[in-house]
DSSP file (Angstrom, degrees, kcal/mol; ACC not computed):
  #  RESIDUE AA STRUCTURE BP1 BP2  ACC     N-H-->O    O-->H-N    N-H-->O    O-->H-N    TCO  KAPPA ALPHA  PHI   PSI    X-CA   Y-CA   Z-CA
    1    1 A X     >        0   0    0      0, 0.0     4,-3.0     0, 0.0     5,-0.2   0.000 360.0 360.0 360.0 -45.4    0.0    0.0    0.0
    2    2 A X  H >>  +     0   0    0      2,-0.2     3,-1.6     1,-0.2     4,-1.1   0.901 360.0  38.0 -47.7 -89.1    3.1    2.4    0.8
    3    3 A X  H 3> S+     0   0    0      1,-0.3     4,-4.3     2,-0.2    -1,-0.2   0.549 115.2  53.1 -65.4 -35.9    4.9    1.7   -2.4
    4    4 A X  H 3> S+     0   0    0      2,-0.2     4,-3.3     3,-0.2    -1,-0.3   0.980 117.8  36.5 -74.7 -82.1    1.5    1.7   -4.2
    5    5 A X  H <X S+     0   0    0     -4,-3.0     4,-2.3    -3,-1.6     3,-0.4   0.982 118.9  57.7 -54.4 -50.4    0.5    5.8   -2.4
    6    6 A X  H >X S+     0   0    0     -4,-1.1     3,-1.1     1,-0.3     4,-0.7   0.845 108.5  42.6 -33.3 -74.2    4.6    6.6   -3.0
    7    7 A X  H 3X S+     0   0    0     -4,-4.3     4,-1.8     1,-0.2     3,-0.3   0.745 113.9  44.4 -46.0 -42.0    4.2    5.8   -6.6
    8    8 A X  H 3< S+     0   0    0     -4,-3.3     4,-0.3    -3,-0.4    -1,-0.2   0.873 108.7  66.1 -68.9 -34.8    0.8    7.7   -7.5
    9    9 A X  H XX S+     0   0    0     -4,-2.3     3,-1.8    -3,-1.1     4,-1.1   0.933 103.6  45.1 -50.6 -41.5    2.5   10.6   -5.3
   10   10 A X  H >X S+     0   0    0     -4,-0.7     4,-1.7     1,-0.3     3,-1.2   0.909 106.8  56.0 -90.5 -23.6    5.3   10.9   -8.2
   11   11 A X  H 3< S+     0   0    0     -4,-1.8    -1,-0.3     2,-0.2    -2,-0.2   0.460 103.8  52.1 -52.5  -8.0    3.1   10.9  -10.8
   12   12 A X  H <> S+     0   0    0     -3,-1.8     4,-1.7    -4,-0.3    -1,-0.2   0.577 115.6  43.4 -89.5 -10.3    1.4   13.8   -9.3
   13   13 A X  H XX S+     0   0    0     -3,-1.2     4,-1.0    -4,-1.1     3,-0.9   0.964 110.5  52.7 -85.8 -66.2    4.9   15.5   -9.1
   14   14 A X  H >X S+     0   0    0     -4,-1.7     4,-1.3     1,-0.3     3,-1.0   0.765 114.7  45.8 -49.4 -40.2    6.0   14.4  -12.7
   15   15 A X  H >> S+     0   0    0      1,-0.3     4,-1.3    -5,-0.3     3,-0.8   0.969 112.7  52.6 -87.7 -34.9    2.4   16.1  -14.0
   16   16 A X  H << S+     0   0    0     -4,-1.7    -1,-0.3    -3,-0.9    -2,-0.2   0.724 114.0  36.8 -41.5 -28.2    3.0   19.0  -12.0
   17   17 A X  H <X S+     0   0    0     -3,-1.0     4,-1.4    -4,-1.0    -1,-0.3   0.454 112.0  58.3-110.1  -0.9    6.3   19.7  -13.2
   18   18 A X  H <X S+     0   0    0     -4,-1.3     4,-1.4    -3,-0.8    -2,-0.2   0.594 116.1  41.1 -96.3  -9.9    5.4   18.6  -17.0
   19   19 A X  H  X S+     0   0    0     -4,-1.3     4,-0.6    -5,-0.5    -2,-0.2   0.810 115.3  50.9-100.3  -7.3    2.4   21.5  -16.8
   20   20 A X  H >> S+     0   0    0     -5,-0.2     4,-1.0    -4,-0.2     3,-0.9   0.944 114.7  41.8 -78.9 -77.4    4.7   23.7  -15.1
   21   21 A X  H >X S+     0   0    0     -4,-1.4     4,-2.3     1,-0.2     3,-1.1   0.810 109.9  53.4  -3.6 -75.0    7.0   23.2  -17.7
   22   22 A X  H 3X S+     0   0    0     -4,-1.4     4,-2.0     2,-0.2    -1,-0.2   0.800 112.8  49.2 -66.1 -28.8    4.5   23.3  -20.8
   23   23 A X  H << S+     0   0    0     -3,-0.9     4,-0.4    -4,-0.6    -1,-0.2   0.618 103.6  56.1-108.6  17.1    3.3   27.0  -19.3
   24   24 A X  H <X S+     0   0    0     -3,-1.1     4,-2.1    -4,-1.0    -2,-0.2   0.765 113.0  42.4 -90.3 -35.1    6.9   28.5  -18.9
   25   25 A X  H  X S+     0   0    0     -4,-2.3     4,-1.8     1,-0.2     5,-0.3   0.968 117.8  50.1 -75.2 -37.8    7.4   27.6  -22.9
   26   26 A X  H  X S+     0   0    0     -4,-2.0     4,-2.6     1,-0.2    -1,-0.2   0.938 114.2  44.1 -65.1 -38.9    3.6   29.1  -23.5
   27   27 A X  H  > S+     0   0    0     -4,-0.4     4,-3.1     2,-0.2     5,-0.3   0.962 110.5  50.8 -71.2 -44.3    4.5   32.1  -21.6
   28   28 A X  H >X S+     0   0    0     -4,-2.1     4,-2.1     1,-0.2     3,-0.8   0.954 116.2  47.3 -63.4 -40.1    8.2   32.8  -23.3
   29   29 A X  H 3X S+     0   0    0     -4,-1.8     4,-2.5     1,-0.3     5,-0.3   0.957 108.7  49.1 -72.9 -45.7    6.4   32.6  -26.7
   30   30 A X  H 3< S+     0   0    0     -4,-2.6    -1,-0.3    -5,-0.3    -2,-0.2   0.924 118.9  44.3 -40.3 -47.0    3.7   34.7  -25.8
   31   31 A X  H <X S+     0   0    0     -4,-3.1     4,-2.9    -3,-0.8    -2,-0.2   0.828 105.7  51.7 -45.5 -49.6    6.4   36.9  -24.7
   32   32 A X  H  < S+     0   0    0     -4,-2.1    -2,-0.2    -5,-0.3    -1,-0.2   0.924 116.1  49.0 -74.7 -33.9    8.7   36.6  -27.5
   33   33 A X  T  < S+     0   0    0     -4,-2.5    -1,-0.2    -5,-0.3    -2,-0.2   0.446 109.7  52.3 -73.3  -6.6    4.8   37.7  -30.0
   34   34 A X  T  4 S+     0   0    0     -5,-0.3    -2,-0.2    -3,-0.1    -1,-0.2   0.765 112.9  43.1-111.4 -38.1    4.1   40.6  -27.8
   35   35 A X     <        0   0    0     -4,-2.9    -2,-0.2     1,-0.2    -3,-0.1   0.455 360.0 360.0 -72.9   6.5    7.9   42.0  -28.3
   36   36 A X              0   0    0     -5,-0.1    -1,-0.2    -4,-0.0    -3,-0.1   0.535 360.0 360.0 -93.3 360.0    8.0   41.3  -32.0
């Protein structure tokens, strides 16, 4: 049951940090279209 909550825990970090990720690239492009 530990290893079982452990695991589901890092799959809530991995999606955190892959949407984290995906809306620092949304923002520099947004960025990079508002300076052009």
């Amino acid at each position: 049951m530990a290893i079982y909550e452990k695991r589901r825990k890092r799959k809530k970090n991995i999606d955190n940090f892959a949407k984290t990720k995906y809306w620092e690239g949304s923002s520099k492009v947004l960025l990079f279209y508002w300076e052009r």
